[in-house]
N, C-alpha and C positions, 0 to 999 in steps of 0.2 A: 171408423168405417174406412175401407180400402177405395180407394181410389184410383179406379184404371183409367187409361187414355186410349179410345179404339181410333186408331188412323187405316184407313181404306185406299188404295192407289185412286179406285171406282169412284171415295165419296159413299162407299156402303160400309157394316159393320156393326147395324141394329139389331141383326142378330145373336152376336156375340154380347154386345150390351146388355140385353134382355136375360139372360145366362149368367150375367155377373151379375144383375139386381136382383135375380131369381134367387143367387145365394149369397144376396145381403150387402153386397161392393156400390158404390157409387160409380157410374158409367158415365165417360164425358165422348162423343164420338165428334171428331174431329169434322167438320162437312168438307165438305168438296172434291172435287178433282184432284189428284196429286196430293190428298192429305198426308200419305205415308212421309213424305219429305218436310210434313211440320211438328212430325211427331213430337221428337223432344222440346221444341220450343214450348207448345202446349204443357208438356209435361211438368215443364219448369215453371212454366207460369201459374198452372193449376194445383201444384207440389203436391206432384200423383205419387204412388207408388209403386206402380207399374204402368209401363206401355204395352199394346200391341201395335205392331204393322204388319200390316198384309198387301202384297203386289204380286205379280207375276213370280218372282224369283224368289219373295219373301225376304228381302236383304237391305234392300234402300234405304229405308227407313229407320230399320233399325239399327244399322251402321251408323248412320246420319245421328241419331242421335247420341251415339257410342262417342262420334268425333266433336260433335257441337257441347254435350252437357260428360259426358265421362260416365256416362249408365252402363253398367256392363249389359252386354245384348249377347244373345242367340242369333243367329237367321239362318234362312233355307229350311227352315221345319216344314212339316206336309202331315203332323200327325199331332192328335193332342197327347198322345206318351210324353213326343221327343218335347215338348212345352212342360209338362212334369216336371220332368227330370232338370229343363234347365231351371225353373223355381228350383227345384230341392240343390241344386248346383247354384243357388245366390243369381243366376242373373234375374234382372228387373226391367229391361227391354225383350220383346221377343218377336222375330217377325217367320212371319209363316208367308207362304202360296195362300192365294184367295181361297179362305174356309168361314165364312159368314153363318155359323152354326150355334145354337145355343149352347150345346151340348158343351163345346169348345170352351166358351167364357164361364161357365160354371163348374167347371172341370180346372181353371186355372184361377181361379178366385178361392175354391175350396182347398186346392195345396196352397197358393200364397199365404190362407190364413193359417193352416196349420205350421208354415216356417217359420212366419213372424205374429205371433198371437198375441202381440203390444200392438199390431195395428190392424187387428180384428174389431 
């Protein structure tokens, strides 16, 4: 089973949770205030297989965990394409602008599993 990590700037991200269990991933959402900046510590701890973060800018977090664990990340998305595309592009962090949408997490659960379908 796949295992995401949703970090929220908010503390929100149950939306996107609900979207990755919809289509079969295991969802861990990080709580609180400022989650986006524990993103990969969780990740590491949890030995997910992908992150999200989401903030304002879409970048914190997922940087953050780029420079603390060595995840390749994406940031500054604002679409669930440009999330696609960076799964089928190998990255495994990805931070977006605030989008708490199911649509989103089961749209990036469904391409992670077709890349790596050893951890479907």
């Amino acid at each position: 089973m796949i295992k995401v990590v949703i970090a929220d700037r908010m503390g929100k991200g149950q939306k996107v949770a609900k979207g990755i269990e919809e289509a079969g991933g295991q969802a861990v959402v990080v709580p609180g205030m400022g989650a986006d900046m524990r993103l990969g510590k969780v990740m590491h701890d949890e030995q997910a297989d992908m992150g999200i973060s989401f903030c304002g800018s879409g970048g914190a977090g997922a940087i953050t965990a780029n420079t603390q664990y060595g995840y390749p990340e994406r940031h500054g998305m604002r679409s669930i394409q440009e999330g696609i595309t960076a799964i089928q592009e190998g990255k495994t962090v990805l931070g977006f602008g605030f989008m708490d949408k199911e649509e989103l997490g089961k749209k990036l659960l469904e391409t992670f599993a077709k890349k790596y379908p050893e951890k479907a």
